[in-house]
Backbone as CSV, one residue per row, in Angstrom:
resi,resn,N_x,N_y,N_z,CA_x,CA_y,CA_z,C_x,C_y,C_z
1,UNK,50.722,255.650,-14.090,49.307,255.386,-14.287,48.829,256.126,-15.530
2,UNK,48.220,255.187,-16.742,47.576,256.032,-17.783,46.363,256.953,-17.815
3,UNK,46.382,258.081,-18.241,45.585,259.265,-17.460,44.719,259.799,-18.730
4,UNK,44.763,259.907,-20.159,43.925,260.215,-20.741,44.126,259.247,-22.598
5,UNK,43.449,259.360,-23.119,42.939,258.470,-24.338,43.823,259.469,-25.155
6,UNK,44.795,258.972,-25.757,45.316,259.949,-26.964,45.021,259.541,-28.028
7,UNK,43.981,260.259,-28.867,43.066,259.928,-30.226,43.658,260.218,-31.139
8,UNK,44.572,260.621,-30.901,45.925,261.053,-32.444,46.043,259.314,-32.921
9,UNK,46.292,258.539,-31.790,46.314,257.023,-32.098,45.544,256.269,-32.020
10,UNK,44.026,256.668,-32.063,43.018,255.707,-32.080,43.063,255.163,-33.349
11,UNK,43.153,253.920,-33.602,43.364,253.241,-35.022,41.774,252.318,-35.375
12,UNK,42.145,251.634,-36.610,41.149,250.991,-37.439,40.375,250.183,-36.572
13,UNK,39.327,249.652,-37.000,38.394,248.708,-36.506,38.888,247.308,-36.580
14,UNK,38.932,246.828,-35.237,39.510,245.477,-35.319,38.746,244.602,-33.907
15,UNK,39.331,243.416,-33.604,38.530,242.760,-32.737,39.757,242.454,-31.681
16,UNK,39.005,242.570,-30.141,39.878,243.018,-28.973,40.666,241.573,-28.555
17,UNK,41.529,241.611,-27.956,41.764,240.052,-27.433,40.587,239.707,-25.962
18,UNK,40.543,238.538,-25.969,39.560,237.830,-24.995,40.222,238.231,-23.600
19,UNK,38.974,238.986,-23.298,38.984,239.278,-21.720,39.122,240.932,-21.273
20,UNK,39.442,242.008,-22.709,39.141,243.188,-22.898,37.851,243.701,-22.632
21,UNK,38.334,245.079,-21.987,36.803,245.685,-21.111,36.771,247.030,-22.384
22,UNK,35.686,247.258,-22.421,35.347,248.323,-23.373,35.851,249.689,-22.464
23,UNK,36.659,250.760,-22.977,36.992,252.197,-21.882,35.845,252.722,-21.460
24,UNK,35.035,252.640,-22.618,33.731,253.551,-21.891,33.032,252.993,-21.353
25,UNK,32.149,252.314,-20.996,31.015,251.527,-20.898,31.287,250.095,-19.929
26,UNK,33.135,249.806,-19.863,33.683,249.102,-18.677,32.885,247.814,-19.087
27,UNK,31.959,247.288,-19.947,31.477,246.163,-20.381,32.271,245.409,-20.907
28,UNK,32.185,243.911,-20.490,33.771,243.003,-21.133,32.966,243.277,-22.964
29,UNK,34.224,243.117,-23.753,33.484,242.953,-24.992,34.358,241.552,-25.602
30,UNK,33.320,240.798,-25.777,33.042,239.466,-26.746,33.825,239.477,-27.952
31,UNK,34.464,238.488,-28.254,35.516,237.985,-29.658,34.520,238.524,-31.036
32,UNK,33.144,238.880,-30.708,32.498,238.811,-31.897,31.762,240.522,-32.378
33,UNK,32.546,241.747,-31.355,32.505,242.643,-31.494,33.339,243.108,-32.011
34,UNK,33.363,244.793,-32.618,34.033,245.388,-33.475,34.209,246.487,-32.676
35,UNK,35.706,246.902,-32.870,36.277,247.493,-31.346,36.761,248.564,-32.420
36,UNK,37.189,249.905,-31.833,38.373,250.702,-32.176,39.493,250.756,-30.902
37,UNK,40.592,250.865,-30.990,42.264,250.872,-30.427,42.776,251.455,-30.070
38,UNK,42.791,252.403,-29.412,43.587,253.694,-28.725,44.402,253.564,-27.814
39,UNK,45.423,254.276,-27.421,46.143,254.180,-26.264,46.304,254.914,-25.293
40,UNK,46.248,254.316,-23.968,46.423,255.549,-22.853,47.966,255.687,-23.000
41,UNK,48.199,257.174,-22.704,49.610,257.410,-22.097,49.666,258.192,-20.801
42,UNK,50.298,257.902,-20.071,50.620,258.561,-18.717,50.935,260.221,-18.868
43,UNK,50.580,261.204,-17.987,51.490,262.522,-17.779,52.497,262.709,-17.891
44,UNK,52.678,263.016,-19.130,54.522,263.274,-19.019,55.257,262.032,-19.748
45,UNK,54.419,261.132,-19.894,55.521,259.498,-20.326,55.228,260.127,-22.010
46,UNK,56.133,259.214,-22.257,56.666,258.773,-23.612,55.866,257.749,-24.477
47,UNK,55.847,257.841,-25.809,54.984,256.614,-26.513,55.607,255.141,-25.921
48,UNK,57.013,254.930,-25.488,57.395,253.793,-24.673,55.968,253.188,-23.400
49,UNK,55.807,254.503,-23.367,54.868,253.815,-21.733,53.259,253.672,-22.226
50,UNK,52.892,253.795,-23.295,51.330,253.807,-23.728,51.235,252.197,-23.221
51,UNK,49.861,252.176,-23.208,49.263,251.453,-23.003,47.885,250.821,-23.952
52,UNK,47.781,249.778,-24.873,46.522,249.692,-25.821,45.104,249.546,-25.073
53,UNK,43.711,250.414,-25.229,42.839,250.166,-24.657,41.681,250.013,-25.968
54,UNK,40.874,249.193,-25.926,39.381,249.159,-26.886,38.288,249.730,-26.371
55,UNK,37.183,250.177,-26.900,36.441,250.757,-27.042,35.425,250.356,-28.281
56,UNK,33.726,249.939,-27.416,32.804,249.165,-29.051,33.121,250.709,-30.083
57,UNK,32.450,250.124,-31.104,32.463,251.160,-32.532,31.532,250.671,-33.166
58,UNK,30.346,251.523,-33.456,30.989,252.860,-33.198,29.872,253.518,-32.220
59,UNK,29.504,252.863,-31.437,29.127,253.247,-30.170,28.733,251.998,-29.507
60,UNK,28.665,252.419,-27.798,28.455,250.964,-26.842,27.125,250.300,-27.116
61,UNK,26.938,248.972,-26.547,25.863,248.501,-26.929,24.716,248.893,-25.405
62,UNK,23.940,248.988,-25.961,22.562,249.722,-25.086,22.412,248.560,-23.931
């Protein structure tokens, strides 16, 4: 189970695939938002086991 946001790999601004929930804010976000990319990794796992999550940018919508 992925357990915290490792921001060493939060990458560029890009747009999420359809049906992506924003991490913070758990709001689906729309093909026509601007996301940043980070990955969860598990306790103890390896960059093998990350997981890609989005997040709006550069903050959620109100």
């Amino acid at each position: 189970m992925a357990t915290a946001l490792d921001r060493v790999t939060d990458e560029y601004g890009t747009y999420a695939p359809k049906g992506s929930t924003c991490l913070v804010c758990k709001r689906e976000i729309t093909g026509s938002e601007r996301v940043r990319r980070g990955y969860l990794r598990p306790e103890g796992g390896g960059s093998g086991d990350m997981t890609a999550v989005y997040h709006h940018s550069p903050k959620c919508p109100a």
